[in-house]
N, C-alpha and C positions, 0 to 999 in steps of 0.2 A: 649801487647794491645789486639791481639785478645783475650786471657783467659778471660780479665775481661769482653770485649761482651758477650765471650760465659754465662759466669758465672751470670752478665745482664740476658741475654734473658733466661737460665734459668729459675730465680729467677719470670721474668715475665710470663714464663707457666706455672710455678706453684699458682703463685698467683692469675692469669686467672682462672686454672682451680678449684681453692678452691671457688673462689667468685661466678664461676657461678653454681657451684653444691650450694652452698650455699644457690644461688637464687633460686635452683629445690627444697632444703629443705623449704625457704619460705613459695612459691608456694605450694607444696605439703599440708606441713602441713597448710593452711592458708582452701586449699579446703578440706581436711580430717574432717577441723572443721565447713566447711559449710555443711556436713550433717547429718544429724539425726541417733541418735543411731540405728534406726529402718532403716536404711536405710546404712548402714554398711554390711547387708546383700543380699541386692539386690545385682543379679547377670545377664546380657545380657542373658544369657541364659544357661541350664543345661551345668553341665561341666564346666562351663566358671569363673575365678575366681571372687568371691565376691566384693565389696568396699574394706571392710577390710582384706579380703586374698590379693588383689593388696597393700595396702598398706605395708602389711605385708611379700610380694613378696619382695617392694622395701628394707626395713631392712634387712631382710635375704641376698640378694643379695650385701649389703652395708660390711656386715660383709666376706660372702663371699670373694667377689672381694679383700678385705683389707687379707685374710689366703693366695692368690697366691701372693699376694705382699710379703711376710711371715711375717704378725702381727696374730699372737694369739688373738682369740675376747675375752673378757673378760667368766669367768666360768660361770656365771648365763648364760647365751647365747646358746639356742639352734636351730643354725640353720636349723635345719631339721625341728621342731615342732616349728614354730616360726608361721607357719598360721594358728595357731590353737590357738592362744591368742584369746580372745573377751573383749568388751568393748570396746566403743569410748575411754575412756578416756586410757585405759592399749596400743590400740593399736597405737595411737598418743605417749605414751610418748616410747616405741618401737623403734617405726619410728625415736624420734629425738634421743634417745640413737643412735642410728645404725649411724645417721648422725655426732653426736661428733666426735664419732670412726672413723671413718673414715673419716674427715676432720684431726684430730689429726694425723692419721697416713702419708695421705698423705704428711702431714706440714715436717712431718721424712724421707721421702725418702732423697737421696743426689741424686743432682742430676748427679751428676758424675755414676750415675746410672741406667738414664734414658733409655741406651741402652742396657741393659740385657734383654735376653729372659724370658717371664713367659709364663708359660702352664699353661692355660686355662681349657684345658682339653676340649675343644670344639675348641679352634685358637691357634695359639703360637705370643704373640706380642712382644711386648718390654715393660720396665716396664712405660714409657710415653703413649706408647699405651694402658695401661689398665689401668694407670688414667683415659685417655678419657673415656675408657667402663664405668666406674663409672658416669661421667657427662651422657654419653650419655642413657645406661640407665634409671639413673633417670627422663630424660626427654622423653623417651619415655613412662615410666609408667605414668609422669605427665600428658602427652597426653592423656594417656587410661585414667585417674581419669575425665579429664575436657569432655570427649565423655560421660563417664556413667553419670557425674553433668548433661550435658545439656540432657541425654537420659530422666531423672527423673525430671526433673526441678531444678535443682540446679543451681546458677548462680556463675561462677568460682569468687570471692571476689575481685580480681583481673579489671574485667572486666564487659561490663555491656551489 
């Protein structure tokens, strides 16, 4: 009887945590599309990444986080030069590639698995704990997007 809870509650953290990344992918992408192509370059200040380098932070990092889980990002994918895409429209469709990918892959983990170590390379978690980085990521970038919306005037879509 306990297997099959464990196997339950499982099944419910992984399904938690795809829907709420999914929700950041929403989000994301719903305010990526409230702003202006001309405004993909705005940036808080020198140094500080662009619109479209944050968005293109959070794809890179999508694909990322999914190679310490060990999935191979597909070949066309270069994570290193990935912030260097332009175009509204090239770096929205980017962002939701990176989110496929990596909702696909997490769908593959077992979770009989969930308590292996991954390095990071910056932490050492377990591999449930860098699902989470995936979620929590995303929603931190989400956060920096809807600071720079309301810095410029943009109103998060979502919100009023």
């Amino acid at each position: 009887m306990s297997t099959l809870m464990a196997s339950a509650q499982d099944s419910v953290a992984k399904s938690s945590l795809q829907a709420l990344i999914s929700n950041n992918e929403t989000q994301i992408t719903s305010l990526a599309n409230a702003f202006s192509e001309e405004q993909y370059n705005w940036r808080p200040a020198e140094g500080i990444r662009s619109v479209g380098e944050a968005i293109l932070h959070i794809a890179a990092a999508n694909y990322f986080l999914a190679t310490k889980l060990g999935f191979t990002p597909p070949e066309d994918v270069d994570m290193m030069g990935m912030e260097k895409i332009t175009g509204k429209e090239n770096v929205i469709e980017t962002l939701h590639k990176s989110f496929v990918f990596v909702l696909d892959k997490l769908g593959q983990i077992n979770p009989e698995d969930y308590g292996k170590e991954v390095d990071l390379g910056f932490s050492k978690l377990s591999t449930l704990g860098t699902m989470m980085v995936v979620l929590d990521h995303t929603g931190e970038h989400k956060g920096q997007l809807i600071a720079y919306a309301r810095s410029i005037g943009v109103v998060p879509p979502w919100s009023n």
